[in-house]
C-alpha positions as a LaTeX table, in Angstrom:
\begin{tabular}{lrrr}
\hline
Residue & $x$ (\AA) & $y$ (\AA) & $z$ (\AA) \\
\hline
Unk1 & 0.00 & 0.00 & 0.00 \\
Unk2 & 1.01 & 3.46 & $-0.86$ \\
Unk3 & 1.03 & 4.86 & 2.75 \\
Unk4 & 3.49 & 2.32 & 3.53 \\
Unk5 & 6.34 & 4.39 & 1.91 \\
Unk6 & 5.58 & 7.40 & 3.06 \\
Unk7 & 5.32 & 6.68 & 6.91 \\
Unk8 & 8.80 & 4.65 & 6.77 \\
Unk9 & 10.87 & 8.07 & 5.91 \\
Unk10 & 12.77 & 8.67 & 9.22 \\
Unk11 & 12.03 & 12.36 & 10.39 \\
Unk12 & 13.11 & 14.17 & 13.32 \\
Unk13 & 11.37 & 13.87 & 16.57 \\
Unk14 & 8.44 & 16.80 & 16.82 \\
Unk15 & 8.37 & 18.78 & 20.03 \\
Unk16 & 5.42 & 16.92 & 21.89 \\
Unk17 & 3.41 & 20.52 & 22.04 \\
Unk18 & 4.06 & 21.69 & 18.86 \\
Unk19 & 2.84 & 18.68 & 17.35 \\
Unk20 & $-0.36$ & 18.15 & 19.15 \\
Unk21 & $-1.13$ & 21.99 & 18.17 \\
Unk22 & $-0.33$ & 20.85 & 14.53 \\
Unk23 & $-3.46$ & 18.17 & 14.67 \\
Unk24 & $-6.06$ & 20.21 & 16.77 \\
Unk25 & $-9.04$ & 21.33 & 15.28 \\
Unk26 & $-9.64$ & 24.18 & 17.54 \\
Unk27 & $-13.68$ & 24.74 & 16.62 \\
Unk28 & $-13.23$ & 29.06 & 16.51 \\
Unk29 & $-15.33$ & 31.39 & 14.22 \\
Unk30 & $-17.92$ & 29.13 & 12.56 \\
Unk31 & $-18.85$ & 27.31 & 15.89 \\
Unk32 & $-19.06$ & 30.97 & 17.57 \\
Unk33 & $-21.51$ & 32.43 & 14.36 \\
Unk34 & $-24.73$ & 33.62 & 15.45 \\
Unk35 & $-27.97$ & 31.32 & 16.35 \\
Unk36 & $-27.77$ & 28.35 & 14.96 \\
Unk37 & $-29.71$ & 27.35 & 12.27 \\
Unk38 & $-32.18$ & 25.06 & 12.71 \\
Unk39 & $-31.93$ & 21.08 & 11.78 \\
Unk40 & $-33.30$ & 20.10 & 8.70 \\
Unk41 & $-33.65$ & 16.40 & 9.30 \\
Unk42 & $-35.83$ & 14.70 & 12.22 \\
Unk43 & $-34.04$ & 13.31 & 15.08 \\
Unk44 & $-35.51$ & 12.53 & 19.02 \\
Unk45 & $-34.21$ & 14.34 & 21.49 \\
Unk46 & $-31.50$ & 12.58 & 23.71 \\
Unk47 & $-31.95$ & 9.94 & 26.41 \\
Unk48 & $-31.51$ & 11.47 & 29.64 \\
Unk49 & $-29.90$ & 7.94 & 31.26 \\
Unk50 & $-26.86$ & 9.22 & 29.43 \\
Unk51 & $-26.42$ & 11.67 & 32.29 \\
Unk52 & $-25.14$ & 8.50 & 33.97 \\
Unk53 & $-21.64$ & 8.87 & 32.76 \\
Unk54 & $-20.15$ & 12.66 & 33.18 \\
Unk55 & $-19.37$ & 13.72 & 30.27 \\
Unk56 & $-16.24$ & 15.31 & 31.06 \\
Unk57 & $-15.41$ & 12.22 & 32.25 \\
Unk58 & $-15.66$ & 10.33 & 29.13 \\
Unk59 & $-14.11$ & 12.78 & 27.13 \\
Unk60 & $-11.12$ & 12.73 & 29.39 \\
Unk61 & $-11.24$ & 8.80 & 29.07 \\
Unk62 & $-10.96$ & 9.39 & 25.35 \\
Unk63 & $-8.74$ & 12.01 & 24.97 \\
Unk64 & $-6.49$ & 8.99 & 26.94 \\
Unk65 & $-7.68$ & 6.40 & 25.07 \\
Unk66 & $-7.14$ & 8.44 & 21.89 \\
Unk67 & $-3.12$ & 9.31 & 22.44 \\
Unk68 & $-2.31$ & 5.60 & 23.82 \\
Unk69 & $-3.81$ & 4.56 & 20.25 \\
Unk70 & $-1.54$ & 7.49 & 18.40 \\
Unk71 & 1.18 & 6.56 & 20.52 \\
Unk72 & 0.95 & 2.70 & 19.38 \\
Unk73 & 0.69 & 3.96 & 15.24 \\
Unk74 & 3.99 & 6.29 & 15.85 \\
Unk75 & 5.94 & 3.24 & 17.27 \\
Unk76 & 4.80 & 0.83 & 14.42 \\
Unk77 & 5.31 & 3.77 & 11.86 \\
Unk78 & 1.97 & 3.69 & 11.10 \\
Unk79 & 1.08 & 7.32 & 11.93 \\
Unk80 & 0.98 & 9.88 & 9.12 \\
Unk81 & 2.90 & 12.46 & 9.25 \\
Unk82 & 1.31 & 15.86 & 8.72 \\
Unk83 & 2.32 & 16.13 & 5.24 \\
Unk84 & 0.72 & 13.25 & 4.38 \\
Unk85 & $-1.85$ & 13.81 & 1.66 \\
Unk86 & $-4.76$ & 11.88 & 2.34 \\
Unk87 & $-4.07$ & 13.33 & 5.97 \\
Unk88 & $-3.99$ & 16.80 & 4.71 \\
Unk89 & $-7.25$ & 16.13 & 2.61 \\
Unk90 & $-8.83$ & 14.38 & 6.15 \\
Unk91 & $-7.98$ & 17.93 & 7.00 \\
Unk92 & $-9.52$ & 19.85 & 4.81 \\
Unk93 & $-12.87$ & 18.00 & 5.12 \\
Unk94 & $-12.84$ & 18.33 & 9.21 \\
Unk95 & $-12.40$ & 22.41 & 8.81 \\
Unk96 & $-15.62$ & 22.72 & 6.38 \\
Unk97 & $-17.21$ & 20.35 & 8.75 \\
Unk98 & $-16.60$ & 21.59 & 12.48 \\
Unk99 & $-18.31$ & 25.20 & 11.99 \\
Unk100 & $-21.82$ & 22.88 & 12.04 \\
Unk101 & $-21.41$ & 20.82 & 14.70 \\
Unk102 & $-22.43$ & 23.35 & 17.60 \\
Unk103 & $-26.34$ & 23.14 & 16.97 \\
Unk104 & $-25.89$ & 19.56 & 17.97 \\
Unk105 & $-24.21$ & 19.58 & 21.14 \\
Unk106 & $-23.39$ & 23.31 & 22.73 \\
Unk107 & $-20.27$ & 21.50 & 24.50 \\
Unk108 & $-18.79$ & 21.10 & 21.26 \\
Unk109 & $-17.45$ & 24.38 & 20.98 \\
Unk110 & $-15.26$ & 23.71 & 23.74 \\
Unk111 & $-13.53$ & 20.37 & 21.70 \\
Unk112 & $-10.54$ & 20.21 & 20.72 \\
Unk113 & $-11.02$ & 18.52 & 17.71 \\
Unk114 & $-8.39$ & 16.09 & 16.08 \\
Unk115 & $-7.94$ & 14.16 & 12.76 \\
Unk116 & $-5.33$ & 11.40 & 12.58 \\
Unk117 & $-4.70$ & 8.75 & 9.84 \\
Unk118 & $-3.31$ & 5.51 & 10.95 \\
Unk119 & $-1.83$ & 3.46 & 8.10 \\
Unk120 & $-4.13$ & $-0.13$ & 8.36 \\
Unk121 & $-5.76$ & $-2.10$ & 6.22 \\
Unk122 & $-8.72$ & $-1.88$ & 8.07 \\
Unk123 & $-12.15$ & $-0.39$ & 6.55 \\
Unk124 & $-12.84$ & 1.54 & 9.52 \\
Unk125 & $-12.91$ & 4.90 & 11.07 \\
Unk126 & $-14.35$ & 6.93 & 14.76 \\
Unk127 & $-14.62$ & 10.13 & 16.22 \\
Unk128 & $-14.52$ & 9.48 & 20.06 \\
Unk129 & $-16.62$ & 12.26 & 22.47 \\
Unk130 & $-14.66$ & 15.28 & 22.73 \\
Unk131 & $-13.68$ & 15.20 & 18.48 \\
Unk132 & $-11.08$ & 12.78 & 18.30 \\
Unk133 & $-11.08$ & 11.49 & 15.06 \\
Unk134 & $-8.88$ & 8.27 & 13.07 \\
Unk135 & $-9.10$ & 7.29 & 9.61 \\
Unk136 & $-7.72$ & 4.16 & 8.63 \\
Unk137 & $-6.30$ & 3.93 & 5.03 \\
Unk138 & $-7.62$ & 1.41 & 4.55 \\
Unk139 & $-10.98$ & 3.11 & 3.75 \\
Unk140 & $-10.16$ & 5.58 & 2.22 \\
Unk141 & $-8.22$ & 3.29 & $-0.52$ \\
Unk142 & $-9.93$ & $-0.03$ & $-0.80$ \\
Unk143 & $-13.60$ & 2.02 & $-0.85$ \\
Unk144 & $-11.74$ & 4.81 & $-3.21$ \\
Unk145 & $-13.88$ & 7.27 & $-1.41$ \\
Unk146 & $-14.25$ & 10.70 & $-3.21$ \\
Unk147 & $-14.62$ & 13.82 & $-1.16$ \\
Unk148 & $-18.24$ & 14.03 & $-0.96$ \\
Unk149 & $-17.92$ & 9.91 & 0.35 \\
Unk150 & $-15.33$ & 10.88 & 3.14 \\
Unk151 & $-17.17$ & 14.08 & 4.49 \\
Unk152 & $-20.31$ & 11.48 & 4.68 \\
Unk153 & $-18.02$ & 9.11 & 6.83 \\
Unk154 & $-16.71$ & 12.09 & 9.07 \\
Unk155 & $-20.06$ & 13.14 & 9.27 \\
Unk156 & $-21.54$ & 10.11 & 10.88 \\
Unk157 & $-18.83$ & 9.72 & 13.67 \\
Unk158 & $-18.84$ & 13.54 & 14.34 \\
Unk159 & $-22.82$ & 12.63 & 15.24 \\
Unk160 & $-22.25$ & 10.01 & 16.91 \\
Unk161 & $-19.68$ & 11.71 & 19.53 \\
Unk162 & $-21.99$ & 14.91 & 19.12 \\
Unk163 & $-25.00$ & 12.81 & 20.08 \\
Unk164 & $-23.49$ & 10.98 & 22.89 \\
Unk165 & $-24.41$ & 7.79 & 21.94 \\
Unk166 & $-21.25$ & 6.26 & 23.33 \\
Unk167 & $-22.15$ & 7.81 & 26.69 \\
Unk168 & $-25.67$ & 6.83 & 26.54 \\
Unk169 & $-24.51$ & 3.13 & 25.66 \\
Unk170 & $-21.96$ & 2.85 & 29.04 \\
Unk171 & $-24.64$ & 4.40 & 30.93 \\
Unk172 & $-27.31$ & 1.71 & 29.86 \\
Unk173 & $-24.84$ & $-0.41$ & 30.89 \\
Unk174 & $-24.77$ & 1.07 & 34.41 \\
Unk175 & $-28.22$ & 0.90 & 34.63 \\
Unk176 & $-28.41$ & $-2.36$ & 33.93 \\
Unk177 & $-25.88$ & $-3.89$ & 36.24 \\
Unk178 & $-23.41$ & $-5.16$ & 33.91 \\
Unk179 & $-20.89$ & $-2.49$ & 34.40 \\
Unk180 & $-21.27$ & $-2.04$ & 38.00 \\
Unk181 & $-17.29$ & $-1.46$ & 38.86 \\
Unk182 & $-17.47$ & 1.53 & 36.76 \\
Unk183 & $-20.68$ & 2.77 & 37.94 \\
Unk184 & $-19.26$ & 2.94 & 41.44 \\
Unk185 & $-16.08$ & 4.75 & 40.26 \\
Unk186 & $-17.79$ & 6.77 & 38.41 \\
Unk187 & $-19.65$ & 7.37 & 41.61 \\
Unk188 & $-16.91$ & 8.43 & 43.70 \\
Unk189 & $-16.46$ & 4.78 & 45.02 \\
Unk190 & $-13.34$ & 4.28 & 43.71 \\
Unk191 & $-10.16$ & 5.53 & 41.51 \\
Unk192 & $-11.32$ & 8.01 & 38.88 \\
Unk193 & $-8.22$ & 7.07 & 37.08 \\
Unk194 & $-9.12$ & 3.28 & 36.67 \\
Unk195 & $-12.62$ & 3.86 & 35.76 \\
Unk196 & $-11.66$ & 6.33 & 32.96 \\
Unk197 & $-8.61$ & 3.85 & 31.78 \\
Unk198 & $-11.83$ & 1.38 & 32.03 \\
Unk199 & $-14.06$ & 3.73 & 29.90 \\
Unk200 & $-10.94$ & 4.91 & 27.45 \\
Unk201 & $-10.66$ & 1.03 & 26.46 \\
Unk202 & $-14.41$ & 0.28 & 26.06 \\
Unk203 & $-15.26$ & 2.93 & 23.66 \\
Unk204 & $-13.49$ & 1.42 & 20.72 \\
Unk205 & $-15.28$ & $-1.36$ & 20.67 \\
Unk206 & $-19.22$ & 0.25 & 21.47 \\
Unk207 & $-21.77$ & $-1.40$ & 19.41 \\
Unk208 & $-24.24$ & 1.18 & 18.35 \\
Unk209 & $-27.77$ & 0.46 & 17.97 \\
Unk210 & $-30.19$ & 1.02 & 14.86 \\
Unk211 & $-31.62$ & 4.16 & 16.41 \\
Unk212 & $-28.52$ & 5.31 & 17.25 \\
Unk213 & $-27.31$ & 4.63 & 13.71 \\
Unk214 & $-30.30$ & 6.43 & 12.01 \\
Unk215 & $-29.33$ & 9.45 & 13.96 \\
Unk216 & $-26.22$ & 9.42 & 13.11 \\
Unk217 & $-26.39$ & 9.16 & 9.25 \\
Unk218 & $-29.09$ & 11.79 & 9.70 \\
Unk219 & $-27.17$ & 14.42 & 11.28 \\
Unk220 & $-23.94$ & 13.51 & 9.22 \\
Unk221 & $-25.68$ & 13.85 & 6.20 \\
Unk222 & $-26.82$ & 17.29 & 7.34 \\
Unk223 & $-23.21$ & 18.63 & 8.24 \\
Unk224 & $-21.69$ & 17.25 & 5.29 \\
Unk225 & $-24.32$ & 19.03 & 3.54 \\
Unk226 & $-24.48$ & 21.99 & 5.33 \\
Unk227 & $-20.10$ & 21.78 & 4.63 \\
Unk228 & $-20.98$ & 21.86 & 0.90 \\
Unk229 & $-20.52$ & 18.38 & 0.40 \\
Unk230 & $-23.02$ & 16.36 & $-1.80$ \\
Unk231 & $-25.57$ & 14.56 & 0.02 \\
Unk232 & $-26.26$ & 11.93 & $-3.11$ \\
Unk233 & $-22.92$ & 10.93 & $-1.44$ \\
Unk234 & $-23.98$ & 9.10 & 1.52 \\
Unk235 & $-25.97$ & 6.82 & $-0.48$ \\
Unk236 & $-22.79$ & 5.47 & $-2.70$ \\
Unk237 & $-20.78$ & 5.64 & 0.49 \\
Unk238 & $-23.16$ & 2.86 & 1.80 \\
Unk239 & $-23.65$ & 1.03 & $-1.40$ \\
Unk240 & $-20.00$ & 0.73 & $-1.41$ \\
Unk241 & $-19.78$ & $-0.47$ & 2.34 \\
Unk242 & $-22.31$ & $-3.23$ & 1.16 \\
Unk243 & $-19.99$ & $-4.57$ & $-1.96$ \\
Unk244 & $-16.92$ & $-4.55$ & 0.70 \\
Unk245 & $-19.07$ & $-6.50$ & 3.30 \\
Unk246 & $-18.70$ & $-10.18$ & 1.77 \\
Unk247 & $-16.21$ & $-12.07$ & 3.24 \\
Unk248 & $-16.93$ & $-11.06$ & 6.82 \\
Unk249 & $-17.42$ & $-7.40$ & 6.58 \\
Unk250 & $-15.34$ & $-4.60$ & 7.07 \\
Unk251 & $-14.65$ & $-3.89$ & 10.65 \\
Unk252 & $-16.63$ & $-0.43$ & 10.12 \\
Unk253 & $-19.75$ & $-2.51$ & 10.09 \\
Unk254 & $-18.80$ & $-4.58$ & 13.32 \\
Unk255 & $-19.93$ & $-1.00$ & 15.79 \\
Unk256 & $-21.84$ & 0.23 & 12.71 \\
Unk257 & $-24.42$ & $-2.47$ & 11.82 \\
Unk258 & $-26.00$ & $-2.10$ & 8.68 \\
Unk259 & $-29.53$ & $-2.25$ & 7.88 \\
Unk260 & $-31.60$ & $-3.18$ & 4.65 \\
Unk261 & $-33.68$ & 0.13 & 5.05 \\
Unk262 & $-30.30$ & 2.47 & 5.36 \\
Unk263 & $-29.76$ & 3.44 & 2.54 \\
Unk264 & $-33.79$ & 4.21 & 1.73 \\
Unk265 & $-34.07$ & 6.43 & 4.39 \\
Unk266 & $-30.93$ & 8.22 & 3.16 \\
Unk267 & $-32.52$ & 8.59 & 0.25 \\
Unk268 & $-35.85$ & 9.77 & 2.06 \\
Unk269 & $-34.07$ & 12.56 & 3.75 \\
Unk270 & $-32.13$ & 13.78 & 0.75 \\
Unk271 & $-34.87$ & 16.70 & $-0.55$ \\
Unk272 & $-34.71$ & 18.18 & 3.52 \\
Unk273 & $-30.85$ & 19.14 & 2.64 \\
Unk274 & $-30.30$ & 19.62 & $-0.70$ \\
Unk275 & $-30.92$ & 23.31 & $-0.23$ \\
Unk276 & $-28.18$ & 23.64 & 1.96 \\
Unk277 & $-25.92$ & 21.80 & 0.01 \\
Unk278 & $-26.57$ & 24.50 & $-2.66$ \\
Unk279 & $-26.20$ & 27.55 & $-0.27$ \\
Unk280 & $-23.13$ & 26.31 & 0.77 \\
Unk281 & $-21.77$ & 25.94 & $-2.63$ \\
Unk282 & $-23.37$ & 29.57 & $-3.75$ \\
Unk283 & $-21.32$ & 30.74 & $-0.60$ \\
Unk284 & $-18.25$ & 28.96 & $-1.31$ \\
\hline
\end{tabular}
């Protein structure tokens, strides 16, 4: 694979700071603009079990979670350097995509948003709570996503972090008994520090449900849009995710099942944003 070339070239060691400041998305003008406008597609409002799990505690479980799995690319040399050009075009997407992710969560605005590419065969890709975001090559190459495809994908994890779903699954999971060490560290039973390390590890492998995945092709179709990004888009993106899904599936679909009726209510929902889609482009 291409990427393999690239992230062999010894560089010099990056000053820690600098380069963190190098891959955060701070979310500045377009998340401060004026009122928000309002949605275009229909989603419920959000479970209030979620409230469960602090949410600044998750997000500093991920932002853990998140640099223990950058620190494991950079020591296999599977980490792309910032010059990297798929990484620089994973870029490019996130900044036309951040300044319309406040009207979904107000806490957004304080994220520190990140975009990494990890060199992997994998189909897969996540946006953790608190915008930290990983592409694997491996979808963008063996899916030979355009653009359009790729804002779809970022899209659909933005809403799921933006939506809280992973902190709505843990605390179901509270409430139902199963995770009852975290609960009570969570609770002030215990060490903060090994219920977040618990939490950090768990949220890579969340299995979302088919509400939860509605939602969150919903609202990612409306940023995307709203980013100027064609909305026809998410329906090849998932026709595509079907061809790659013989032989066991990608492991995108293994926290993303798929449903028969996805890509029609994509399709259903594509006249409620086309006209942003075209605003955006008139403003562009």
């Amino acid at each position: 694979m291409c990427w393999l070339c690239d992230l062999k070239t010894p560089s010099p060691a990056p000053n820690p700071q600098r380069w963190q400041a190098r891959r955060a998305f701070l979310l500045a003008a377009g998340a401060a603009a004026a009122a928000p406008a309002l949605s275009q597609v229909e989603v419920g409002s959000s479970s209030g079990i979620r409230k469960l799990v602090p949410a600044e505690t998750l997000e500093n479980a991920a932002r853990q979670q998140y640099s223990q799995v950058l620190a494991e690319a950079r020591a296999k040399g599977a980490l792309a350097p910032d010059d990297h050009p798929q990484l620089q075009r994973l870029h490019a997407v996130a900044r036309r995509l951040i300044p319309h992710t406040a009207q979904w969560n107000a806490r957004s605005r304080e994220w520190k948003w990140q975009v990494n590419l990890i060199g992997s065969k994998q189909i897969n890709a996540w946006c953790m709570p608190g915008g930290k975001i990983a592409f694997y090559t491996g979808i963008l190459e063996q899916l030979r996503l355009n653009d359009d495809e790729v804002a779809m994908i970022m899209g659909h994890e933005m809403a799921h972090a933006l939506r809280e779903h992973a902190r709505e699954r843990l605390a179901k999971t509270q409430a139902t008994g199963i995770g009852l060490s975290i609960a009570s560290q969570l609770l002030g039973l215990g060490s903060l520090g090994d219920a977040a390390a618990n939490l950090g590890t768990q949220l890579l492998s969340l299995k979302y449900s088919r509400d939860d995945e509605t939602e969150s092709d919903l609202v990612g179709l409306e940023i995307a849009a709203r980013g100027g990004y064609r909305p026809e888009a998410s329906v090849t993106l998932w026709q595509k995710m079907q061809s790659a899904s013989g032989g066991g599936g990608p492991n995108f679909l293994s926290t993303h099942p798929s449903g028969s009726n996805r890509i029609q209510e994509l399709q259903a929902n594509l006249p409620k944003v086309q006209h942003l889609y075209e605003q955006a482009r008139r403003q562009g």
